[in-house]
mmCIF file of the N, C-alpha and C atoms, coordinates in Angstrom:
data_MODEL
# 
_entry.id   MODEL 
# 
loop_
_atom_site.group_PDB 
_atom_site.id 
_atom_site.type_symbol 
_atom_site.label_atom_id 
_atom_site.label_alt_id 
_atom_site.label_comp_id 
_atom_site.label_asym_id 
_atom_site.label_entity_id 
_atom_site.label_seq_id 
_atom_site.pdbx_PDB_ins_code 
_atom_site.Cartn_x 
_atom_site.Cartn_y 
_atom_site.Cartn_z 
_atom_site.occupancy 
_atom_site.B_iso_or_equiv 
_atom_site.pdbx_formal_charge 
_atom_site.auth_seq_id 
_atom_site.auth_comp_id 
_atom_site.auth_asym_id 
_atom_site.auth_atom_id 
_atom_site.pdbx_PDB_model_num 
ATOM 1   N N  . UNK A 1 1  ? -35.282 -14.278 12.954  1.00 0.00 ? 1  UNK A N  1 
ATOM 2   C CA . UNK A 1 1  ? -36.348 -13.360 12.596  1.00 0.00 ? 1  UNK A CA 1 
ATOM 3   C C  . UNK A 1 1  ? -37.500 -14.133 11.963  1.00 0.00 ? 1  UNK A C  1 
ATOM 4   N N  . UNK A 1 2  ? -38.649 -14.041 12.785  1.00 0.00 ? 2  UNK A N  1 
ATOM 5   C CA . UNK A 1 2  ? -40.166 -14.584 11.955  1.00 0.00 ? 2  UNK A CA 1 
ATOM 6   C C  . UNK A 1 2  ? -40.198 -13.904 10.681  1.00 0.00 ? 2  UNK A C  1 
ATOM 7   N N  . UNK A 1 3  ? -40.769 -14.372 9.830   1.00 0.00 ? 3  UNK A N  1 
ATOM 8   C CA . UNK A 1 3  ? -41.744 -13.349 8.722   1.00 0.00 ? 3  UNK A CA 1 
ATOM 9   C C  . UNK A 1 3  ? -42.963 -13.396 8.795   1.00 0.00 ? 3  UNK A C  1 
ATOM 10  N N  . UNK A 1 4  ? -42.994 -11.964 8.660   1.00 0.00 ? 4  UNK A N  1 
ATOM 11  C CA . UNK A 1 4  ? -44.687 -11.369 8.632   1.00 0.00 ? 4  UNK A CA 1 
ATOM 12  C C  . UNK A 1 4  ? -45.263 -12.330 8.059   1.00 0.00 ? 4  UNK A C  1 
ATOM 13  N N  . UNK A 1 5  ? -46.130 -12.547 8.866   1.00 0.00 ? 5  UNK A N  1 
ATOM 14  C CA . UNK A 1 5  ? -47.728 -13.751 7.805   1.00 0.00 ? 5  UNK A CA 1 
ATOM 15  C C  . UNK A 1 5  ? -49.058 -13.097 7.275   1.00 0.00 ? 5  UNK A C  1 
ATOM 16  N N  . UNK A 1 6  ? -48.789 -12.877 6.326   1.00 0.00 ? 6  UNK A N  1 
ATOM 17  C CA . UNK A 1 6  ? -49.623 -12.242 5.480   1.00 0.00 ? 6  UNK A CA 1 
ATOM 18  C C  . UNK A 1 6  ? -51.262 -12.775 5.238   1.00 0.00 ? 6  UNK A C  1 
ATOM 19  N N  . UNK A 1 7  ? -52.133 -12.299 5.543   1.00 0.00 ? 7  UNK A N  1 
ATOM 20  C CA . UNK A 1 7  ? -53.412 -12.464 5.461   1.00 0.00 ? 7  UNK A CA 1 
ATOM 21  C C  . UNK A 1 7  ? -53.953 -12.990 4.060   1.00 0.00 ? 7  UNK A C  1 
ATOM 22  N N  . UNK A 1 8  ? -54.086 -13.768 3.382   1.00 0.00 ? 8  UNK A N  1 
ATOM 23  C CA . UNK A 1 8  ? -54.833 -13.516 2.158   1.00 0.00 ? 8  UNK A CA 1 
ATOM 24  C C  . UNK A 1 8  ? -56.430 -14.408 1.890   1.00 0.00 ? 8  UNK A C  1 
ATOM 25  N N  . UNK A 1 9  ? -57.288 -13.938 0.812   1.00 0.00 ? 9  UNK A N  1 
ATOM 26  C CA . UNK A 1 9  ? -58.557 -14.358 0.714   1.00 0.00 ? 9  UNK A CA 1 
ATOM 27  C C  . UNK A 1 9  ? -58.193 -14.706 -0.606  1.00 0.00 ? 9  UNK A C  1 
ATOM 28  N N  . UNK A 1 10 ? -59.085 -16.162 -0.501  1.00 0.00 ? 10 UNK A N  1 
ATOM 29  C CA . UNK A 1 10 ? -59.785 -16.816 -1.885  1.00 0.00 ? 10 UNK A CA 1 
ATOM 30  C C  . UNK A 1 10 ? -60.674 -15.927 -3.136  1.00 0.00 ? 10 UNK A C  1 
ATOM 31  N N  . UNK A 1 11 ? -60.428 -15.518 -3.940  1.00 0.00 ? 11 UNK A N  1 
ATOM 32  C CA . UNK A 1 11 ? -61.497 -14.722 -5.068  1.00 0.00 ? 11 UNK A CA 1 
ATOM 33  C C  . UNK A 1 11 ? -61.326 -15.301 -6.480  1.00 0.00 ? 11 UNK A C  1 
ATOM 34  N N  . UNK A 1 12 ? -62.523 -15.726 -7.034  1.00 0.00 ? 12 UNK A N  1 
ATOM 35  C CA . UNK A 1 12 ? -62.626 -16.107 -8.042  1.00 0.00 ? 12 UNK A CA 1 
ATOM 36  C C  . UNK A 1 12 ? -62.527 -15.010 -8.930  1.00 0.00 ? 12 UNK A C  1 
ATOM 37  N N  . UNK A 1 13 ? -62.098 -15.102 -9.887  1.00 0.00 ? 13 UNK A N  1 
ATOM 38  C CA . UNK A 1 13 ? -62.126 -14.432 -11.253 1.00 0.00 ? 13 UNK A CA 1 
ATOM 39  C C  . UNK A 1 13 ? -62.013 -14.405 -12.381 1.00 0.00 ? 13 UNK A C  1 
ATOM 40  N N  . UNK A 1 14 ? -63.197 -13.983 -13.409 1.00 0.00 ? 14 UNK A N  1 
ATOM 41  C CA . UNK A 1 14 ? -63.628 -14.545 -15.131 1.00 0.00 ? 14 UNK A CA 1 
ATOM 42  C C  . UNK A 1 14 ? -62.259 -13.767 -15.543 1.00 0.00 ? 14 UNK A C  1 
ATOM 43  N N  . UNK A 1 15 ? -61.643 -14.079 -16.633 1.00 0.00 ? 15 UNK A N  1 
ATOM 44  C CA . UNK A 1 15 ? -61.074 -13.239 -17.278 1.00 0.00 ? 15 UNK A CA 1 
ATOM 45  C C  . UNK A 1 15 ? -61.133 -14.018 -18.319 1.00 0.00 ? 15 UNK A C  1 
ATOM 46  N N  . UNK A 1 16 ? -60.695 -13.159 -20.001 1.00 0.00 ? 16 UNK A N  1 
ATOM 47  C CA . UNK A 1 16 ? -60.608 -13.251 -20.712 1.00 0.00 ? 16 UNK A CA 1 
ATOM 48  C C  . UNK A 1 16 ? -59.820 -14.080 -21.346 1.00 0.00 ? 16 UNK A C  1 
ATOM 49  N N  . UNK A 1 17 ? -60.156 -15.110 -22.108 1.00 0.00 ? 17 UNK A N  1 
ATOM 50  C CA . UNK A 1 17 ? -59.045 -15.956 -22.338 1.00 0.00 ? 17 UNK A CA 1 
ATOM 51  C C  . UNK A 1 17 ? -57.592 -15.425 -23.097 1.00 0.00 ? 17 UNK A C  1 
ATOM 52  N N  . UNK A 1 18 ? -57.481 -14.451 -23.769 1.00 0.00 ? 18 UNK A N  1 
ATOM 53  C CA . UNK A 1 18 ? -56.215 -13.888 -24.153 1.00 0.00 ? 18 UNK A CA 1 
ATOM 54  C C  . UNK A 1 18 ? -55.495 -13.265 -23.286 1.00 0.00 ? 18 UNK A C  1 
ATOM 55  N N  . UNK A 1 19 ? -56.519 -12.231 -22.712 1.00 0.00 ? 19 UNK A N  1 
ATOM 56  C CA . UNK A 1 19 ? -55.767 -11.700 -21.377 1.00 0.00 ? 19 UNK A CA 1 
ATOM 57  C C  . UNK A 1 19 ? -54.869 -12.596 -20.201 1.00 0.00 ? 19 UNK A C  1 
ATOM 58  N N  . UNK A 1 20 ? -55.401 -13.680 -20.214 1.00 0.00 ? 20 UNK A N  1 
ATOM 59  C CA . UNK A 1 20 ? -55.061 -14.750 -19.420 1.00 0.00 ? 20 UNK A CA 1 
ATOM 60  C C  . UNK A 1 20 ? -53.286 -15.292 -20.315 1.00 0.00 ? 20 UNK A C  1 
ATOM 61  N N  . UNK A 1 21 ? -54.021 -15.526 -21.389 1.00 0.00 ? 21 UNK A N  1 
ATOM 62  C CA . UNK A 1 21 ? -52.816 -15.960 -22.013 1.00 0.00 ? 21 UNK A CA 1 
ATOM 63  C C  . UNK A 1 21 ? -51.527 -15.203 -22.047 1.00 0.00 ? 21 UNK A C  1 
ATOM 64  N N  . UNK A 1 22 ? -52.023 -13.824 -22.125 1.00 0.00 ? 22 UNK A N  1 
ATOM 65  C CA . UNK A 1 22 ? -50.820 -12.639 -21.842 1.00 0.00 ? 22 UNK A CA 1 
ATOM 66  C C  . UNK A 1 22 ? -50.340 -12.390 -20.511 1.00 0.00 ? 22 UNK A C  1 
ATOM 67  N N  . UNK A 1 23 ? -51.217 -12.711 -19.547 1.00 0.00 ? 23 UNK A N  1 
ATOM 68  C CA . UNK A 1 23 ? -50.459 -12.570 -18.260 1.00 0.00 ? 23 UNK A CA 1 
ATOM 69  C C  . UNK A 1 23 ? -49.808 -13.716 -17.910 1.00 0.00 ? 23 UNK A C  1 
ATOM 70  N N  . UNK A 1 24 ? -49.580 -14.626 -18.506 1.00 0.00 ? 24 UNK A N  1 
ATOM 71  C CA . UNK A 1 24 ? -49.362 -15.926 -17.918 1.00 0.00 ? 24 UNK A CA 1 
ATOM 72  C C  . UNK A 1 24 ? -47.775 -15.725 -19.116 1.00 0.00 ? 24 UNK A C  1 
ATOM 73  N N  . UNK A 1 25 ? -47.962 -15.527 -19.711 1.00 0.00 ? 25 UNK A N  1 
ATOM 74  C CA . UNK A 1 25 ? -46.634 -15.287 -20.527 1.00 0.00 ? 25 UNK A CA 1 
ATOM 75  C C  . UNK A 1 25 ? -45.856 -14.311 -19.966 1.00 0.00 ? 25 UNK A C  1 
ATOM 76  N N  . UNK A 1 26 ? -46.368 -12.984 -19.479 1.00 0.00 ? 26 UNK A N  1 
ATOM 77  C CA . UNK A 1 26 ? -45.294 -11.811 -18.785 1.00 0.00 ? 26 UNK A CA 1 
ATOM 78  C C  . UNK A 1 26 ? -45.021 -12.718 -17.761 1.00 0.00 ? 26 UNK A C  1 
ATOM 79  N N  . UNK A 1 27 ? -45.861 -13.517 -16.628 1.00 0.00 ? 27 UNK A N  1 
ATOM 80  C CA . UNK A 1 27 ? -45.548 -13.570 -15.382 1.00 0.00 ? 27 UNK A CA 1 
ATOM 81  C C  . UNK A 1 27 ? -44.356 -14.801 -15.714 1.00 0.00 ? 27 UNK A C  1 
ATOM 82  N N  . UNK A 1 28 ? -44.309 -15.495 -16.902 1.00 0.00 ? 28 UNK A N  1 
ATOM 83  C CA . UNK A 1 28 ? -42.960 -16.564 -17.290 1.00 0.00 ? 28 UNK A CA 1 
ATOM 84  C C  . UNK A 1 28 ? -41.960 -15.867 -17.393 1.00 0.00 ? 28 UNK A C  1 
ATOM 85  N N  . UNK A 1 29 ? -41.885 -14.767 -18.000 1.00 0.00 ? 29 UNK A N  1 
ATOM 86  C CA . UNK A 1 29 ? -40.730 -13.881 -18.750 1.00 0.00 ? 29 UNK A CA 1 
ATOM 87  C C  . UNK A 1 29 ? -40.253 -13.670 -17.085 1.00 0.00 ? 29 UNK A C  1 
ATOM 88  N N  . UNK A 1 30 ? -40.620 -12.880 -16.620 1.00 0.00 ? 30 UNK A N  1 
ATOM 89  C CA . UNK A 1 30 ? -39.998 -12.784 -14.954 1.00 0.00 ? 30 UNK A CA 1 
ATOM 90  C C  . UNK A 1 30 ? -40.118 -13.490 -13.612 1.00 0.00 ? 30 UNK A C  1 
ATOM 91  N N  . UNK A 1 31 ? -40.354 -14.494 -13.832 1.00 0.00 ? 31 UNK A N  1 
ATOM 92  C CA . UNK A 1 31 ? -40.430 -16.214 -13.525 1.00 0.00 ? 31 UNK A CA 1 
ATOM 93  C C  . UNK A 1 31 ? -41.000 -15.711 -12.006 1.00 0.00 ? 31 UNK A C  1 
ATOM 94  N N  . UNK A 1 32 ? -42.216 -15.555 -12.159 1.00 0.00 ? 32 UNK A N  1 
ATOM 95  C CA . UNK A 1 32 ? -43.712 -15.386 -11.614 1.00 0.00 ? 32 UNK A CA 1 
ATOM 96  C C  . UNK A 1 32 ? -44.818 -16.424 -11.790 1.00 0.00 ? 32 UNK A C  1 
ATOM 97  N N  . UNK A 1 33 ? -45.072 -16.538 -10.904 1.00 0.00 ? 33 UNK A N  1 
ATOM 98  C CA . UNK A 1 33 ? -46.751 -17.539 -11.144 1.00 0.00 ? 33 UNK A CA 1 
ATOM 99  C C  . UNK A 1 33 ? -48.217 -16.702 -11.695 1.00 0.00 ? 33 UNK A C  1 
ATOM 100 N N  . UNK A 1 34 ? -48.640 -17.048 -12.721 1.00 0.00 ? 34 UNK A N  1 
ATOM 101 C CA . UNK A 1 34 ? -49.996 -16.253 -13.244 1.00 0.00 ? 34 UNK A CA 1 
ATOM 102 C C  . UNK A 1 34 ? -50.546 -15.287 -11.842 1.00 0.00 ? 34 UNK A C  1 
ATOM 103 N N  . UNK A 1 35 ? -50.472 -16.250 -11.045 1.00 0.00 ? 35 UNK A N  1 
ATOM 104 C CA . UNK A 1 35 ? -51.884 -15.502 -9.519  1.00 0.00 ? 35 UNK A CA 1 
ATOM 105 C C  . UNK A 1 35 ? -50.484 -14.366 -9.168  1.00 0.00 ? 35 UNK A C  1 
ATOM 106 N N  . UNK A 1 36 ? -49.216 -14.517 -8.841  1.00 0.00 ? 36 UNK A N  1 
ATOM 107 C CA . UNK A 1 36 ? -48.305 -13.629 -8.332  1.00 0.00 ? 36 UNK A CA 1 
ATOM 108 C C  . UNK A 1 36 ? -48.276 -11.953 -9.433  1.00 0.00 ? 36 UNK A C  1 
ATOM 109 N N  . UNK A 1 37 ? -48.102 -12.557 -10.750 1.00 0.00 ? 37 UNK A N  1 
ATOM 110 C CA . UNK A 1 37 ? -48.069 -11.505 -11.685 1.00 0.00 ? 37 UNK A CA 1 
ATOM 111 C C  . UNK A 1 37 ? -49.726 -10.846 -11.014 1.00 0.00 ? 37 UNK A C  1 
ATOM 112 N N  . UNK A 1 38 ? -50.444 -11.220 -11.409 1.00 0.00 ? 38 UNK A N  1 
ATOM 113 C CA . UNK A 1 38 ? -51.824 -10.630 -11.001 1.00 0.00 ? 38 UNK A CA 1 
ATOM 114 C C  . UNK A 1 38 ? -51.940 -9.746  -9.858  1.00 0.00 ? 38 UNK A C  1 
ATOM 115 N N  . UNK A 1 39 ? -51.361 -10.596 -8.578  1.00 0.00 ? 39 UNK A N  1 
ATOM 116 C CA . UNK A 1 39 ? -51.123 -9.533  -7.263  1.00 0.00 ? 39 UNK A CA 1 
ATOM 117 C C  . UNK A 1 39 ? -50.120 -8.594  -7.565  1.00 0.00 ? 39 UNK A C  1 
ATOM 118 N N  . UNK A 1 40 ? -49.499 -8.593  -8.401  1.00 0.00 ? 40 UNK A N  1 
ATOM 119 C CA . UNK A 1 40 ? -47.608 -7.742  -8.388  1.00 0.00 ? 40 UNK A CA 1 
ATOM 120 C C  . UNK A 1 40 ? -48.486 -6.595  -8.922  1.00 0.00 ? 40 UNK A C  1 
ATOM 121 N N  . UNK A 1 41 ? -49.327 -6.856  -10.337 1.00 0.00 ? 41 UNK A N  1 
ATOM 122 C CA . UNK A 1 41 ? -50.166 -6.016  -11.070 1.00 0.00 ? 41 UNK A CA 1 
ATOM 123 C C  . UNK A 1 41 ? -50.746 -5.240  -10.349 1.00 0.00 ? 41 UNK A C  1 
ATOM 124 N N  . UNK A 1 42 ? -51.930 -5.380  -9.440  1.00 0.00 ? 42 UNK A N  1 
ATOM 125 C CA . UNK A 1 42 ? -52.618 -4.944  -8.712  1.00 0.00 ? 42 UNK A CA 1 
ATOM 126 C C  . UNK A 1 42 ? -52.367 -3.891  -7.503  1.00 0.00 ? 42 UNK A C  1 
ATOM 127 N N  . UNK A 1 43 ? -50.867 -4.702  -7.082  1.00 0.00 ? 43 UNK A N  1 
ATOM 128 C CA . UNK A 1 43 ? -50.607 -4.076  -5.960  1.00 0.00 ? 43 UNK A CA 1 
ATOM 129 C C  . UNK A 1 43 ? -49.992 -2.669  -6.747  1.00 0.00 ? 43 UNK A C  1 
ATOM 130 N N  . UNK A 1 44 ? -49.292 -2.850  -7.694  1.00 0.00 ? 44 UNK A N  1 
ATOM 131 C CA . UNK A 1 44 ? -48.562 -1.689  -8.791  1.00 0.00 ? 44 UNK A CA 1 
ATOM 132 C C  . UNK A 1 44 ? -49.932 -0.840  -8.839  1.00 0.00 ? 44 UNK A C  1 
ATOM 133 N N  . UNK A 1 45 ? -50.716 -1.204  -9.864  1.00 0.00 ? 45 UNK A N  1 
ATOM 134 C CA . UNK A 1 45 ? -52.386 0.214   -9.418  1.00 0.00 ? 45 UNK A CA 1 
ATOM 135 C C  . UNK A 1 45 ? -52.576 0.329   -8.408  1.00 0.00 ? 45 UNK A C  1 
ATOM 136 N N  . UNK A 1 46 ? -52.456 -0.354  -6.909  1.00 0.00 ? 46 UNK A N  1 
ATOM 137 C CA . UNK A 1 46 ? -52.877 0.429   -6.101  1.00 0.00 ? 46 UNK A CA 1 
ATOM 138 C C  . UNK A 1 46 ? -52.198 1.325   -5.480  1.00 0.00 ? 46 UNK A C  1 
ATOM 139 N N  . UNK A 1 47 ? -50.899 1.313   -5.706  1.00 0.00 ? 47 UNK A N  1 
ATOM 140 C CA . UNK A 1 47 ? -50.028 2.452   -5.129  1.00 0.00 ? 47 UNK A CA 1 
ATOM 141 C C  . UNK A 1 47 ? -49.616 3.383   -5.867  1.00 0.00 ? 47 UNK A C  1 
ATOM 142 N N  . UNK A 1 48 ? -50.021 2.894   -7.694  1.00 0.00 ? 48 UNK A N  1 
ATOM 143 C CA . UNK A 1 48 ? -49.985 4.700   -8.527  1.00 0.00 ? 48 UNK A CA 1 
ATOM 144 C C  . UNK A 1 48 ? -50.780 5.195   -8.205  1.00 0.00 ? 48 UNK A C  1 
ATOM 145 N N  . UNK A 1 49 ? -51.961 4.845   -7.707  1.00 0.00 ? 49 UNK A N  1 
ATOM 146 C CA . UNK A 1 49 ? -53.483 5.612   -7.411  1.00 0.00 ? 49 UNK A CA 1 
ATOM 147 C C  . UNK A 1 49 ? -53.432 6.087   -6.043  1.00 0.00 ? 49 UNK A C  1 
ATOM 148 N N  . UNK A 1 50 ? -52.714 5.805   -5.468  1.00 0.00 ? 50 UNK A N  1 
ATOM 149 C CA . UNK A 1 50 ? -52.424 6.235   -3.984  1.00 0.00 ? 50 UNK A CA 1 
ATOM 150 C C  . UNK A 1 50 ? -53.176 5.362   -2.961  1.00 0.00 ? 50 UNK A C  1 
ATOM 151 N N  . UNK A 1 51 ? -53.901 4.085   -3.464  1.00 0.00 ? 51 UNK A N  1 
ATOM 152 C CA . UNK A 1 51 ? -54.691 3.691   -2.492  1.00 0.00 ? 51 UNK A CA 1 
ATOM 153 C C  . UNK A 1 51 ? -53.760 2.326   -2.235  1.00 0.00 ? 51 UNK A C  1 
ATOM 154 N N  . UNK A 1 52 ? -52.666 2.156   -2.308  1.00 0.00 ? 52 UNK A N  1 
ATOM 155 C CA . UNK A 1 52 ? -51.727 0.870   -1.874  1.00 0.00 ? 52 UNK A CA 1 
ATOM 156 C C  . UNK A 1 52 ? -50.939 1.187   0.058   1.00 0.00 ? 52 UNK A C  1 
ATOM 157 N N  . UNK A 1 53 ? -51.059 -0.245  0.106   1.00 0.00 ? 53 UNK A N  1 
ATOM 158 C CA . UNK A 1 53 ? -50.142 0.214   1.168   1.00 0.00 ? 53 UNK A CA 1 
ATOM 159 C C  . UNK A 1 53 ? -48.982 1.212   1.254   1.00 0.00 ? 53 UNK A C  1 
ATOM 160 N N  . UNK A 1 54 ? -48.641 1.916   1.661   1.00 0.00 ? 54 UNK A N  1 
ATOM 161 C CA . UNK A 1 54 ? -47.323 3.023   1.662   1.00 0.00 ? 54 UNK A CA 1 
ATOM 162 C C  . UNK A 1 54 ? -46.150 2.309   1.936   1.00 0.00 ? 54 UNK A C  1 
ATOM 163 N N  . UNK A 1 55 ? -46.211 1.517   3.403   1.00 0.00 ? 55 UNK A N  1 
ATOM 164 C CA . UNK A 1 55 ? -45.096 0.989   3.874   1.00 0.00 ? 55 UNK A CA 1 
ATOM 165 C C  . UNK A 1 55 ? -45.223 -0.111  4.156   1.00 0.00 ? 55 UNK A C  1 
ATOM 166 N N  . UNK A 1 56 ? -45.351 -1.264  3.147   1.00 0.00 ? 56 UNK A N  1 
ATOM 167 C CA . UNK A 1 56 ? -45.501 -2.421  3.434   1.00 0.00 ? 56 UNK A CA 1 
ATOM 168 C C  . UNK A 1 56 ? -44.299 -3.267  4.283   1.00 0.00 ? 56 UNK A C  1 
ATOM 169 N N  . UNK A 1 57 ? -44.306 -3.622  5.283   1.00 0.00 ? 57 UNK A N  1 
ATOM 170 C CA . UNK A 1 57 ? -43.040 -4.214  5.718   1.00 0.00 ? 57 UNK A CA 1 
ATOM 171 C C  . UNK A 1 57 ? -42.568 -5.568  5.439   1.00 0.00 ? 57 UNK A C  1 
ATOM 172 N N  . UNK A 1 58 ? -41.312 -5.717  4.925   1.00 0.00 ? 58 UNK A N  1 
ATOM 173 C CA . UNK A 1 58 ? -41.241 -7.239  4.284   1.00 0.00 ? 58 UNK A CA 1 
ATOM 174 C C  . UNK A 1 58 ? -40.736 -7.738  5.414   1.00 0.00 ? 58 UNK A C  1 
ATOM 175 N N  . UNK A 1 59 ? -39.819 -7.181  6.894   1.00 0.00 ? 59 UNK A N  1 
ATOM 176 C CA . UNK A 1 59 ? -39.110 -7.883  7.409   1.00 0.00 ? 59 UNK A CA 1 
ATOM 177 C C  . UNK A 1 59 ? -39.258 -7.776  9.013   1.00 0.00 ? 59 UNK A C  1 
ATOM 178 N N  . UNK A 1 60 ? -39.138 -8.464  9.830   1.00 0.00 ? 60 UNK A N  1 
ATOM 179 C CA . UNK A 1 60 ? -39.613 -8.206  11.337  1.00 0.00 ? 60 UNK A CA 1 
ATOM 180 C C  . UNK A 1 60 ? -38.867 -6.835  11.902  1.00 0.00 ? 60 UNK A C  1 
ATOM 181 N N  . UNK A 1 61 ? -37.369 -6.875  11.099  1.00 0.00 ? 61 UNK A N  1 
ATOM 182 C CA . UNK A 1 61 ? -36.597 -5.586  11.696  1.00 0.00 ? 61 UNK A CA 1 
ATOM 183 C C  . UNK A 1 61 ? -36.911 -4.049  11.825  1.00 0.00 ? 61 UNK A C  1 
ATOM 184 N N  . UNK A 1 62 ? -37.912 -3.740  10.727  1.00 0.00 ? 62 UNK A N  1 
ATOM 185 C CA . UNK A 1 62 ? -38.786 -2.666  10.693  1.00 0.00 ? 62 UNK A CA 1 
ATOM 186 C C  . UNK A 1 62 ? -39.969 -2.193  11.235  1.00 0.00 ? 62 UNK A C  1 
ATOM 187 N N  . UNK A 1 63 ? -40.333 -3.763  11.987  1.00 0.00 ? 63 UNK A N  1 
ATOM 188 C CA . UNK A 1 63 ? -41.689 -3.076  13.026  1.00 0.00 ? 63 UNK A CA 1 
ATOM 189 C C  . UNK A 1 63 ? -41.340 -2.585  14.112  1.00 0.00 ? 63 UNK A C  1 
# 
């Protein structure tokens, strides 16, 4: 079985230096990379808000 190859784009972003410091500490606690916690984050608001993918597929067996 291939795995899906996921599209992604380069984006810069200012953040706050504490904020930084706090995400970089949660994303250790659950042994995450700063940029992964950030997407995990993100992708989490976009699917309480309803605007996330619904059915993201992790595996070829489901397409």
């Amino acid at each position: 079985m291939e795995k899906e190859k996921v599209k992604t784009k380069t984006f810069v972003l200012r953040i706050d230096s504490e904020i930084m410091d706090a995400i970089e500490k949660w994303a250790a606690d659950e042994f995450r990379s700063a940029n992964g916690q950030i997407l995990y984050l993100l992708d989490q608001a976009l699917k309480k808000s309803g605007r996330g993918k619904k059915n993201r597929v992790k595996d070829s067996s489901k397409m």
